[in-house]
N, C-alpha and C positions, 0 to 999 in steps of 0.2 A: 108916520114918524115912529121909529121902534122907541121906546120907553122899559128900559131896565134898573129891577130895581133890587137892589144889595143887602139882605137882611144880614145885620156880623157883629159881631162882639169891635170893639175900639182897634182901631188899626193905625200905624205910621201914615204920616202923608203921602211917603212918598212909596209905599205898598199901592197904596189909597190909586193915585196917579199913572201907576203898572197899569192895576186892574182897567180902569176905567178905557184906559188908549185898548188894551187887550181885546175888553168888549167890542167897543168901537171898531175892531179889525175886522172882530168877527163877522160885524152886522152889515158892515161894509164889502166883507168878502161873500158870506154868503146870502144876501138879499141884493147887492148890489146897489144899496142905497148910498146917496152920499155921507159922510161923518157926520158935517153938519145939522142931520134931519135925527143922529143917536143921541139920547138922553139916557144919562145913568145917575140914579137915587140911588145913594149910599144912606143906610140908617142904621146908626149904630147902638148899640144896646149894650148897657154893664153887666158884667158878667152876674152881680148882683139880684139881677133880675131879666136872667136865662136860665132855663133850668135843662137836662139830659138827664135820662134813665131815671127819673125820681130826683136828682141832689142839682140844688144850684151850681152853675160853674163856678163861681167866687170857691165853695166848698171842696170843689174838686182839684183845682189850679194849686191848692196851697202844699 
């Protein structure tokens, strides 16, 4: 059973619901396994407490 898992700053639901069917194509098209057996962990993180190149994204976004 393939287990994917999504590290990302806050996203819309229905982004959220793209990606996950997207995965799911994937792992179905190439392992040939059924949908059913894909698992996708979405974990989202505030920009508050992610940080790139040295500066928090909260700091950069603004």
């Amino acid at each position: 059973m393939p287990v994917v898992t999504v590290l990302q700053g806050p996203r819309d639901i229905e982004l959220k619901r793209e990606l996950v069917g997207k995965i799911t194509d994937a792992f179905v098209e190439a392992y040939g396994v059924p949908a059913e057996t894909v698992q996708v962990w979405i974990t989202e993180v505030p920009a508050e407490s992610w940080a790139a190149s040295g500066k928090l994204i909260a700091d950069t976004a603004k």
